[in-house]
BAZAFI-505445 format. One record per residue (C-alpha): residue number from 1; x, y, z. Coordinates in steps of 0.1 Angstrom, whole numbers, plus 5000, padded with zeros to 4 digits. Layout:
N
+-----+------+------+------+
: num :   xx :   yy :   zz :
+-----+------+------+------+
: NUM :    X :    Y :    Z :
...
+-----+------+------+------+
This chain:
458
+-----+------+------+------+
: num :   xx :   yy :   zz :
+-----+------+------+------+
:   1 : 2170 : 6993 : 7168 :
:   2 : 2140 : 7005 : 7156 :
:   3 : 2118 : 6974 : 7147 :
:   4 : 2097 : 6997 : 7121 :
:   5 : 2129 : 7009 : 7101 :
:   6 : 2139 : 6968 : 7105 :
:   7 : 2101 : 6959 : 7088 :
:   8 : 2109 : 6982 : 7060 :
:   9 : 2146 : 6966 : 7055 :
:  10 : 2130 : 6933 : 7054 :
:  11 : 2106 : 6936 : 7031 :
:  12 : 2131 : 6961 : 7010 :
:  13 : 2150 : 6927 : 7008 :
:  14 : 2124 : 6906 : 6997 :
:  15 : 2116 : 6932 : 6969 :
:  16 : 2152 : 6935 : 6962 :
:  17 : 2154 : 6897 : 6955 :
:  18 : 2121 : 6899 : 6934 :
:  19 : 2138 : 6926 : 6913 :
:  20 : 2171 : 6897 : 6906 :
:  21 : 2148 : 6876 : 6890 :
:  22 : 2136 : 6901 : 6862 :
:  23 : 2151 : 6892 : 6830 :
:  24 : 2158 : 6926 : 6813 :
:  25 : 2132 : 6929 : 6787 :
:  26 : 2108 : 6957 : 6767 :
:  27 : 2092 : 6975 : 6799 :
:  28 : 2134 : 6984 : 6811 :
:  29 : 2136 : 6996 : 6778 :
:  30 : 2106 : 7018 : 6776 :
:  31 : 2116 : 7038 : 6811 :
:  32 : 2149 : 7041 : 6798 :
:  33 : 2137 : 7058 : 6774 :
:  34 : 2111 : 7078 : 6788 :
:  35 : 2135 : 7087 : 6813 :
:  36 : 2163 : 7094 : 6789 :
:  37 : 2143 : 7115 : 6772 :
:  38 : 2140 : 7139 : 6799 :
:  39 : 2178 : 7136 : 6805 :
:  40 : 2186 : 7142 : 6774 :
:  41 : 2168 : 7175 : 6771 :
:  42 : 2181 : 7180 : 6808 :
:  43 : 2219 : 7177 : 6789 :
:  44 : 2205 : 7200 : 6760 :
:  45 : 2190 : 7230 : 6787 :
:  46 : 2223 : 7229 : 6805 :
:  47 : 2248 : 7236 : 6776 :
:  48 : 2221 : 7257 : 6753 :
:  49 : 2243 : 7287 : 6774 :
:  50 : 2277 : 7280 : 6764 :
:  51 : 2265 : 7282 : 6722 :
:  52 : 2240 : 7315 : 6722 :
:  53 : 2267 : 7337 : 6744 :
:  54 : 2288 : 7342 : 6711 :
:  55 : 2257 : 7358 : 6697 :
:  56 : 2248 : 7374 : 6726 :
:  57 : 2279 : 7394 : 6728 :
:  58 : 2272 : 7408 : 6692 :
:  59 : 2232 : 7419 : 6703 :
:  60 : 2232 : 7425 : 6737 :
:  61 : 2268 : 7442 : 6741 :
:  62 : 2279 : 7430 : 6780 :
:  63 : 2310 : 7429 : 6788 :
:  64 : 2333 : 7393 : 6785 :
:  65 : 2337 : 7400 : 6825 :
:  66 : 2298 : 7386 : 6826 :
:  67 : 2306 : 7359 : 6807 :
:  68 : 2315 : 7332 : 6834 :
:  69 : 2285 : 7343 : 6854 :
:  70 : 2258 : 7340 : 6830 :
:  71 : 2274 : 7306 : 6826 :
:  72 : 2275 : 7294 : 6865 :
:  73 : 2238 : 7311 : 6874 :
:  74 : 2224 : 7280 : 6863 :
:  75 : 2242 : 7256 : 6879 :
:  76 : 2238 : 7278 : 6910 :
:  77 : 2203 : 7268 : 6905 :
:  78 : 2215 : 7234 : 6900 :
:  79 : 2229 : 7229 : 6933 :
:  80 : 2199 : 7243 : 6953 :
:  81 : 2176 : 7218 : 6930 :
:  82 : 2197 : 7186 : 6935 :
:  83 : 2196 : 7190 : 6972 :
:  84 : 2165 : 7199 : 6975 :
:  85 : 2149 : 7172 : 6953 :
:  86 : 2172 : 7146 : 6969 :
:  87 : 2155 : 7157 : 7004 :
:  88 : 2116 : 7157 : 6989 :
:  89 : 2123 : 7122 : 6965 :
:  90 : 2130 : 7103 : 7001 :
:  91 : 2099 : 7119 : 7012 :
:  92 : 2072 : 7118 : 6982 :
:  93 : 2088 : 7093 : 6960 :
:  94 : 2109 : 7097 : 6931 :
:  95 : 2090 : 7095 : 6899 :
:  96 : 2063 : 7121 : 6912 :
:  97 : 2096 : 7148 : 6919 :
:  98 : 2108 : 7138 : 6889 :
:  99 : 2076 : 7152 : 6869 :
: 100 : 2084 : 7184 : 6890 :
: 101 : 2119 : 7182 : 6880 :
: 102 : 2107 : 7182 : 6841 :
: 103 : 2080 : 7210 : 6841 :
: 104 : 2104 : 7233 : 6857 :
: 105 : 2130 : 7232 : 6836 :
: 106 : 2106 : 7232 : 6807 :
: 107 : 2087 : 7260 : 6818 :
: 108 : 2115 : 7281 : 6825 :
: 109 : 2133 : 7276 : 6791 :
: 110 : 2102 : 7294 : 6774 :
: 111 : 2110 : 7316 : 6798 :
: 112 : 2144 : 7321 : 6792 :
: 113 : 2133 : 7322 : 6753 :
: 114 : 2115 : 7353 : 6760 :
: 115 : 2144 : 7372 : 6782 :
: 116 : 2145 : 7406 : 6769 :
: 117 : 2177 : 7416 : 6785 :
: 118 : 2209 : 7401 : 6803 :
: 119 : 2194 : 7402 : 6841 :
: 120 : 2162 : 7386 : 6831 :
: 121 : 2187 : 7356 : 6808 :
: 122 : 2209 : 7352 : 6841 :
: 123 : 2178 : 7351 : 6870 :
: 124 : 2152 : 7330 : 6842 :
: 125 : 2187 : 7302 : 6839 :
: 126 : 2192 : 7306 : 6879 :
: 127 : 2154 : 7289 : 6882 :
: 128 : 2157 : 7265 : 6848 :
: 129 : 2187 : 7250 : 6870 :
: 130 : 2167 : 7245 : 6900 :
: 131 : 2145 : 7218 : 6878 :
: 132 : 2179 : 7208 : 6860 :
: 133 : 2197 : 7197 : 6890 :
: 134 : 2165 : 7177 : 6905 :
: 135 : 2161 : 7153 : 6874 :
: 136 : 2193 : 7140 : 6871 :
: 137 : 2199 : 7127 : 6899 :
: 138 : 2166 : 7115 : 6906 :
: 139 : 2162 : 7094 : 6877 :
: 140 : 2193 : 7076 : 6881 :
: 141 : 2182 : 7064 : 6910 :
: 142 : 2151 : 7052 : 6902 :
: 143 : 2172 : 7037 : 6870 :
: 144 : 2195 : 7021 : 6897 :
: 145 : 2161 : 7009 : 6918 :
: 146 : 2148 : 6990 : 6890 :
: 147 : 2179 : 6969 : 6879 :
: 148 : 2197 : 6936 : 6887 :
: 149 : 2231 : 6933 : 6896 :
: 150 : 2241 : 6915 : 6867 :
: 151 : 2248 : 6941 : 6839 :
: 152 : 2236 : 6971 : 6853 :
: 153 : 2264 : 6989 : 6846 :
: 154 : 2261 : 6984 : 6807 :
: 155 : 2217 : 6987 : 6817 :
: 156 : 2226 : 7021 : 6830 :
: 157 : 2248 : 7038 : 6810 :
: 158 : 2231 : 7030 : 6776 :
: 159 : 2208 : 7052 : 6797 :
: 160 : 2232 : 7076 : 6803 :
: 161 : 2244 : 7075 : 6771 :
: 162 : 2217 : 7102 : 6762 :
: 163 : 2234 : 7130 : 6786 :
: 164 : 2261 : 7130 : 6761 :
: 165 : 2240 : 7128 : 6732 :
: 166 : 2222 : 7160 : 6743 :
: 167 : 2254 : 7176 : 6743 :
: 168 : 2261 : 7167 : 6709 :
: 169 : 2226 : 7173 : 6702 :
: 170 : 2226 : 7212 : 6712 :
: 171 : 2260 : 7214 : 6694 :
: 172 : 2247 : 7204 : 6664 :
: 173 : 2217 : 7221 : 6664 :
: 174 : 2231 : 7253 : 6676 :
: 175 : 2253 : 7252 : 6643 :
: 176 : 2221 : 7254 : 6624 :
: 177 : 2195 : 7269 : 6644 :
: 178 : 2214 : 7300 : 6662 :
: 179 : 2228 : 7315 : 6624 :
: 180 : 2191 : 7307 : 6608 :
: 181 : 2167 : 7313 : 6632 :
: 182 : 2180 : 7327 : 6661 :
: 183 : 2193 : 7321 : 6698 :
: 184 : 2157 : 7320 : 6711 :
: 185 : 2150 : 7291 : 6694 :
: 186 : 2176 : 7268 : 6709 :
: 187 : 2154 : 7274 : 6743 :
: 188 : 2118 : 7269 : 6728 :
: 189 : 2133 : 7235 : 6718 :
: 190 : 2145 : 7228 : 6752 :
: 191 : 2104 : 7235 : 6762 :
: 192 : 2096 : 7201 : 6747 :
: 193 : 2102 : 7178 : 6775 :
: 194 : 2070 : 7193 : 6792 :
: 195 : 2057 : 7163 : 6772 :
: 196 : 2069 : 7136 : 6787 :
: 197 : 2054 : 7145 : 6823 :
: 198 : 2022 : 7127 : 6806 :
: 199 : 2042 : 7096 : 6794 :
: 200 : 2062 : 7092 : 6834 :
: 201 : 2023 : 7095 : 6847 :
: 202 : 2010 : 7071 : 6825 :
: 203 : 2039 : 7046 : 6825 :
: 204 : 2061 : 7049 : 6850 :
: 205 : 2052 : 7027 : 6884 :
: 206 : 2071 : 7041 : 6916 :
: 207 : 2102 : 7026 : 6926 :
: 208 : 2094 : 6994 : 6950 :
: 209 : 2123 : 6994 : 6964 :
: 210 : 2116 : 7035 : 6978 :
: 211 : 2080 : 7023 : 6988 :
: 212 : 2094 : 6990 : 7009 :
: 213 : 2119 : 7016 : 7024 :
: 214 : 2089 : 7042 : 7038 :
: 215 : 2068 : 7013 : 7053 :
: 216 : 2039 : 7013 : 7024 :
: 217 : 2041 : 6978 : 7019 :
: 218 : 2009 : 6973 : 6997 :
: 219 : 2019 : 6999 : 6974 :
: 220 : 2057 : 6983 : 6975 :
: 221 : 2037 : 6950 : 6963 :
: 222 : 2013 : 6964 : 6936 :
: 223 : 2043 : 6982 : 6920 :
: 224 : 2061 : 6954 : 6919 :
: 225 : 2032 : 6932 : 6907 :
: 226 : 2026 : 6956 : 6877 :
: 227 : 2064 : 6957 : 6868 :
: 228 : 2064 : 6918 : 6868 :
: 229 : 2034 : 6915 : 6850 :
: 230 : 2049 : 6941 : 6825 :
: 231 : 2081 : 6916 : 6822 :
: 232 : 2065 : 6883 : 6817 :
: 233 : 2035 : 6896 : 6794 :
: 234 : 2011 : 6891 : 6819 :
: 235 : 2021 : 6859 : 6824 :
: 236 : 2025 : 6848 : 6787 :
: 237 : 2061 : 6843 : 6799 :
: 238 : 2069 : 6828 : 6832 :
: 239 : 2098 : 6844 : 6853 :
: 240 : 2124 : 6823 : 6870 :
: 241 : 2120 : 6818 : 6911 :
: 242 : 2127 : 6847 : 6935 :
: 243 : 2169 : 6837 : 6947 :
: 244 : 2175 : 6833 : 6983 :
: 245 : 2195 : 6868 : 6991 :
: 246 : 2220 : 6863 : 7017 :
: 247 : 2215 : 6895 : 7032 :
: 248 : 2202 : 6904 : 7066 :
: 249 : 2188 : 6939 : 7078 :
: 250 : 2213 : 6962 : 7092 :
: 251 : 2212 : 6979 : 7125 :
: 252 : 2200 : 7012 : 7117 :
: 253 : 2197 : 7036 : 7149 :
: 254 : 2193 : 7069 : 7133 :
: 255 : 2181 : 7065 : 7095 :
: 256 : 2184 : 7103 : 7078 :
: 257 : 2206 : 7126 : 7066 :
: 258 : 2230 : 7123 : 7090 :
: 259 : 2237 : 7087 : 7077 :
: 260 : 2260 : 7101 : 7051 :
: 261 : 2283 : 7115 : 7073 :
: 262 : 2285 : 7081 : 7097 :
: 263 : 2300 : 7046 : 7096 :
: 264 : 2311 : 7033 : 7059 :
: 265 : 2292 : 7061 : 7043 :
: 266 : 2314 : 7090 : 7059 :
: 267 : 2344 : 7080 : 7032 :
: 268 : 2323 : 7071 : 7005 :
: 269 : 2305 : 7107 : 7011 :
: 270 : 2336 : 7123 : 7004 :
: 271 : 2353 : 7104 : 6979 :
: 272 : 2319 : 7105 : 6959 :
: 273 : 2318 : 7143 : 6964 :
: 274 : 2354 : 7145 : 6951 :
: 275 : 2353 : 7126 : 6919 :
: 276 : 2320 : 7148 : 6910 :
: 277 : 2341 : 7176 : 6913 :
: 278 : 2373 : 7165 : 6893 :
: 279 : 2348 : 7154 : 6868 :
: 280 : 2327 : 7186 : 6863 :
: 281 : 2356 : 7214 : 6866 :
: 282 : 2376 : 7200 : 6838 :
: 283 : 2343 : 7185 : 6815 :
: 284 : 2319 : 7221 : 6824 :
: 285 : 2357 : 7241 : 6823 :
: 286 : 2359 : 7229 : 6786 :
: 287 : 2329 : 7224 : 6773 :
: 288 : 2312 : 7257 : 6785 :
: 289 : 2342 : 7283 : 6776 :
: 290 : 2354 : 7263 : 6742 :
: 291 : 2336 : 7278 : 6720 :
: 292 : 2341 : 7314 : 6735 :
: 293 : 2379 : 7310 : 6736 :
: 294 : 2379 : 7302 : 6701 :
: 295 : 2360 : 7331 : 6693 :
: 296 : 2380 : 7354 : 6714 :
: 297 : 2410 : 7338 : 6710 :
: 298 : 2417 : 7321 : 6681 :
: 299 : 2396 : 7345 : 6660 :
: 300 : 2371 : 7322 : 6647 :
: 301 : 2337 : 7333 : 6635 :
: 302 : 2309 : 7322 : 6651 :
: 303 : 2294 : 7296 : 6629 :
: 304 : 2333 : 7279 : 6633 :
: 305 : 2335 : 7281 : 6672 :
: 306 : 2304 : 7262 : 6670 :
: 307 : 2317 : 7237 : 6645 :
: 308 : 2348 : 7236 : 6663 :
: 309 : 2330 : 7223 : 6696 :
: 310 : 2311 : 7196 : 6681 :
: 311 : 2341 : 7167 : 6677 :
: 312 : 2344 : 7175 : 6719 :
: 313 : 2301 : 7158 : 6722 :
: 314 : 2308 : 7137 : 6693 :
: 315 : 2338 : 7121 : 6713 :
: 316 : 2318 : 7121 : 6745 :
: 317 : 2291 : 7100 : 6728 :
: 318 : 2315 : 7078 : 6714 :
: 319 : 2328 : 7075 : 6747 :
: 320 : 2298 : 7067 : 6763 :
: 321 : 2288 : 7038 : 6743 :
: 322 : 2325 : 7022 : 6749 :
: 323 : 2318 : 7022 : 6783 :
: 324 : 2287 : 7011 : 6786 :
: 325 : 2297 : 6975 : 6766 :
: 326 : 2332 : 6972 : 6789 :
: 327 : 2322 : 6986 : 6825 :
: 328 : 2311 : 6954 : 6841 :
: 329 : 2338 : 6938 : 6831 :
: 330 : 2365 : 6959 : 6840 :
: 331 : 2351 : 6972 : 6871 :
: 332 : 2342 : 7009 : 6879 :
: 333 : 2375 : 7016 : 6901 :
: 334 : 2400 : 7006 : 6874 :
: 335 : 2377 : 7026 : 6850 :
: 336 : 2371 : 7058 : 6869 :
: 337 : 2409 : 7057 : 6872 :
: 338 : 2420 : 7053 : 6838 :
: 339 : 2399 : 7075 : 6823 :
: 340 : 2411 : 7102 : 6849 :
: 341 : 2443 : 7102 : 6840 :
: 342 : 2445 : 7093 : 6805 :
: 343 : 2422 : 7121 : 6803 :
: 344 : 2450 : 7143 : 6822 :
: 345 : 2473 : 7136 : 6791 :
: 346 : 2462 : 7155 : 6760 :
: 347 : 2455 : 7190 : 6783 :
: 348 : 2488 : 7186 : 6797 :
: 349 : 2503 : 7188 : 6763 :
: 350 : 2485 : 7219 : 6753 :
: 351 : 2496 : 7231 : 6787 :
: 352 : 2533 : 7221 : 6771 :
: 353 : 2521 : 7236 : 6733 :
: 354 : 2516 : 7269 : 6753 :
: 355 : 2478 : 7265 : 6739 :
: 356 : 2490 : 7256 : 6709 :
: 357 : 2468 : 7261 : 6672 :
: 358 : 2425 : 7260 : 6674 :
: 359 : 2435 : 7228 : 6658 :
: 360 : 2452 : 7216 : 6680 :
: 361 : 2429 : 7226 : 6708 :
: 362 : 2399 : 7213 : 6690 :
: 363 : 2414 : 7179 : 6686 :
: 364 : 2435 : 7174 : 6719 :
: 365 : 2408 : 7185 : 6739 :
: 366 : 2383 : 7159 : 6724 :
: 367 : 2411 : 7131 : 6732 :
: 368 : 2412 : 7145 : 6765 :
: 369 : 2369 : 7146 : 6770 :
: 370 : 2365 : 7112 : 6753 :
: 371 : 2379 : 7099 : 6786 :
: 372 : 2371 : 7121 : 6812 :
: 373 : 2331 : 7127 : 6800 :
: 374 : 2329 : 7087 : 6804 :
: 375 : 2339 : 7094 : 6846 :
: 376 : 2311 : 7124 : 6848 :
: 377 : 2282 : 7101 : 6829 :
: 378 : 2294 : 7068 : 6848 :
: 379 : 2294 : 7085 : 6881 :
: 380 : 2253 : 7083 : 6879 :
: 381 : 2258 : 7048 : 6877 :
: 382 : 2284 : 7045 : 6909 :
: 383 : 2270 : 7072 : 6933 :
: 384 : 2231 : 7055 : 6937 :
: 385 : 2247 : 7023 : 6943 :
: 386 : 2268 : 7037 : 6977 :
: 387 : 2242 : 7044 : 6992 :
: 388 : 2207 : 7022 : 7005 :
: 389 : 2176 : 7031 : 6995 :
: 390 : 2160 : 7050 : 7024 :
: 391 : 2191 : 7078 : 7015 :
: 392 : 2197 : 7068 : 6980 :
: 393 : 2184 : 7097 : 6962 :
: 394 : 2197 : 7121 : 6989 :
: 395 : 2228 : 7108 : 6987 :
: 396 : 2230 : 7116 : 6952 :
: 397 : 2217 : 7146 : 6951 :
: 398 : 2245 : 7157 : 6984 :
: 399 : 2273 : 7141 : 6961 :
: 400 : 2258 : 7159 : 6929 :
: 401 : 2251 : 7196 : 6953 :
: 402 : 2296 : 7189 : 6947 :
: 403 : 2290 : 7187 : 6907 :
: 404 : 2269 : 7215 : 6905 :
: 405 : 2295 : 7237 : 6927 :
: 406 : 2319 : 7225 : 6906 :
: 407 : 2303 : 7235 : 6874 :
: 408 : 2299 : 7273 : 6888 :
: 409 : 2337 : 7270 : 6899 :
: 410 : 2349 : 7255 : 6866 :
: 411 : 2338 : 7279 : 6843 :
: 412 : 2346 : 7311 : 6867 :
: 413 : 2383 : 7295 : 6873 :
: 414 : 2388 : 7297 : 6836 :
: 415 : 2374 : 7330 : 6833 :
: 416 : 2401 : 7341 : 6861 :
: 417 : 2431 : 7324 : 6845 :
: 418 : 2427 : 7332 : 6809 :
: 419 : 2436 : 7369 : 6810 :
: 420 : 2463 : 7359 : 6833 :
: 421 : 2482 : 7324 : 6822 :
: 422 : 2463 : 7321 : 6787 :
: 423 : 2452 : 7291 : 6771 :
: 424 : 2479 : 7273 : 6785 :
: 425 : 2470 : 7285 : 6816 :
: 426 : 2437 : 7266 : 6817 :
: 427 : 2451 : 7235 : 6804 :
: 428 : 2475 : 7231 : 6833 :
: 429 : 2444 : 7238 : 6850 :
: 430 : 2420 : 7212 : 6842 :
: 431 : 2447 : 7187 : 6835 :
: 432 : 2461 : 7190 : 6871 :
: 433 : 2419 : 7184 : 6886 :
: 434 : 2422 : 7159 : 6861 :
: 435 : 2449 : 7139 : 6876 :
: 436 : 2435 : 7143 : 6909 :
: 437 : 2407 : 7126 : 6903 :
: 438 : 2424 : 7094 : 6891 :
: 439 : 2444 : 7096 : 6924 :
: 440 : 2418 : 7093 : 6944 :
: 441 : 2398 : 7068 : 6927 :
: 442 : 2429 : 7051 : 6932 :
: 443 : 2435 : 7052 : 6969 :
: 444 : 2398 : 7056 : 6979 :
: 445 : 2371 : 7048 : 6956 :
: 446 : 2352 : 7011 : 6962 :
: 447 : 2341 : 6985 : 6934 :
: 448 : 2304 : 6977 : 6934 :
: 449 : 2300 : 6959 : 6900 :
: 450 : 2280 : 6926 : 6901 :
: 451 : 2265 : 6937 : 6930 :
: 452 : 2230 : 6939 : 6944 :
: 453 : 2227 : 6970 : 6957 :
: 454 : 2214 : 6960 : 6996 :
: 455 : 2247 : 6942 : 6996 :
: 456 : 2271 : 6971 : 6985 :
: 457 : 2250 : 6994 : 7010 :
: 458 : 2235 : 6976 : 7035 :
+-----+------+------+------+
């Protein structure tokens, strides 16, 4: 065993066990929301697409066969930036690729503001995604890094919560902005986050836990020092003594990439990589053609195909903040696996309506995503925690590379069935990936609430 990679475990423990002791106070609040913040907007970039391409169609004059393209460029981009943030996060730390993560996308959506032409939209979203898929995944594990066992489910997905509040967010402000001002406008908004690159230099310390795992053991102890003065008040409140951890470094022969494919990570690889998938085809398959189908389909103007899509966030965020008060107690498993198939229910009776009414569409399909967005939020949460810390954030970013495929595949699915099988069609579609992904949360998937995380992934 390498005694260097057993140093690092050992004092990654001993920080880990400092981190137990932190009553949850102010200073986890303010990088939730500092982080959120950039999530949020990271939610809002993603989903601008789906709510300008029903203007689009009327000024620029492509053909609906571009549609599902212009829609899956991005997370193209997404995939290529999740994997390779994951890989530079192990190396250079995860708040400072996070910053990278932020500008990017930032940048770019100026960028995008200012595309002249279809070709330009489609290549200016391709790079936007390669900042979008970094952030995510970056920040929850940092978010991950920083908590305790106890309650870090409920910690993190009041975190989370702002994904689906961006959603709604873009929804709602799309129904305003697009008819008044224009589709530009919905990406100079998305610019804003640019901002908060100062506040995650100013305020954010590095994740202790990533610095124990690379050997810098001073700057593992001053980041730790400055997040425990933060908690106490600089002393003004005294913390309780650091626990005794019974945990012991593992045996680690070949620390790297290839880790995820070895051992106990090999399964929870592919499972992971799975219930991203299941997730994002039926939540991006929605979400991202919804408000074209009613347009197309159901004959609804604009401004109502907009309208229409808003109960779908609205539920999400309801959703969200269900979740985040029950999680801990009922476990992620049981959760994942309820939500997966309850979600299954309401698309497979549109499926049975034949695609029914746009009312019926519009309120089915929120039943269906107030279940199924709570699996692709609370995933964030379950991912980081499979994996230790020296491959946390690639592990995330590998199992997220899956959600980003997924979100090209999702919306380019759709696009095949819907001149073939109809609405009804789709909604046998994403009701069957639905299912799936309740199946094998079932069979596979592993609990990890109440744990520290050096004990679920030693």
């Amino acid at each position: 065993m390498d005694t260097t990679v057993s140093a690092n475990v050992r004092d990654e423990l001993h920080i880990a066990a400092r981190i137990e002791r932190l009553p949850y106070s102010p200073w986890h609040v303010r990088m939730r929301i500092i982080l959120g913040v950039a999530t949020f907007f990271d939610a809002f970039d993603a989903l601008t697409i789906a709510y300008i391409v029903p203007s689009l169609l009327g000024e620029w004059h492509f053909s609906p066969a571009q549609i599902g393209p212009l829609f899956s460029i991005g997370y193209a981009g997404q995939a290529i930036g999740a994997l390779a943030f994951g890989w530079l996060a192990e190396r250079f730390g995860r708040v400072r690729m996070a910053m990278f993560t932020v500008l990017i996308f930032a940048i770019m959506s100026v960028v995008c503001a200012n595309a002249q032409n279809y070709d330009q939209l489609f290549w200016a979203r391709f790079v936007q995604g390669i900042g979008l898929g970094g952030e995510v995944p970056l920040a929850a594990a940092y978010i991950n890094e920083i908590a305790k066992a106890k309650g870090r489910g409920r910690f993190f997905l009041y975190y989370e919560a702002v994904f689906p509040a961006g959603l709604l967010a873009v929804a709602l402000l799309a129904a305003w902005v697009v008819p008044t001002f224009g589709w530009r406008w919905m990406f100079y908004i998305g610019a804003v986050p640019a901002l908060i690159v100062i506040a995650m230099r100013q305020w954010c310390p590095e994740s202790p836990r990533w610095l124990a795992s690379r050997g810098r053991r001073a700057d593992a102890e001053a980041s730790m020092a400055e997040i425990e003065a933060a908690v106490s008040g600089n002393g003004a409140r005294p913390l309780p003594p650091v626990p005794d951890l019974p945990l012991q470094p593992p045996p680690i022969d070949r620390p790297g990439i290839g880790e995820l494919f070895r051992g106990m990570y090999l399964q929870r690889t592919i499972v992971v990589s799975l219930l991203w998938i299941c997730a994002y085809m039926v939540t991006y398959g929605l979400i991202v053609w919804l408000p074209t189908i009613y347009r197309t389909v159901y004959g609804l103007s604009v401004q109502d195909s907009i309208n229409y899509s808003l109960l779908q966030q609205i539920m999400s965020m309801i959703a969200f903040l269900i979740a985040a008060s029950v999680i801990d107690a009922t476990g992620r498993k049981k959760m994942f696996a309820f939500c997966f198939i309850v979600g299954a229910l309401p698309l497979f009776v549109l499926w049975y309506l034949k695609g029914g009414t746009a009312d019926s569409v519009r309120y089915l399909a929120a039943a269906s995503m107030l279940f199924v967005s709570i699996c692709s939020g609370a995933l964030y949460l379950y991912v980081p925690e499979l994996y230790p810390t020296r491959i946390r954030a690639l592990g995330t970013a590998w199992s997220t590379f899956w959600l980003r495929m997924a979100s090209i595949a999702g919306p380019l699915i759709v696009g095949w069935i819907l001149p073939v099988g109809g609405t009804a069609g789709v909604f046998l579609f994403v009701g069957l990936v639905s299912l799936v992904g309740g199946v094998v949360c079932l069979l596979f998937a592993e609990e990890t609430s109440g744990k520290v995380l050096e004990e679920i992934s030693p």
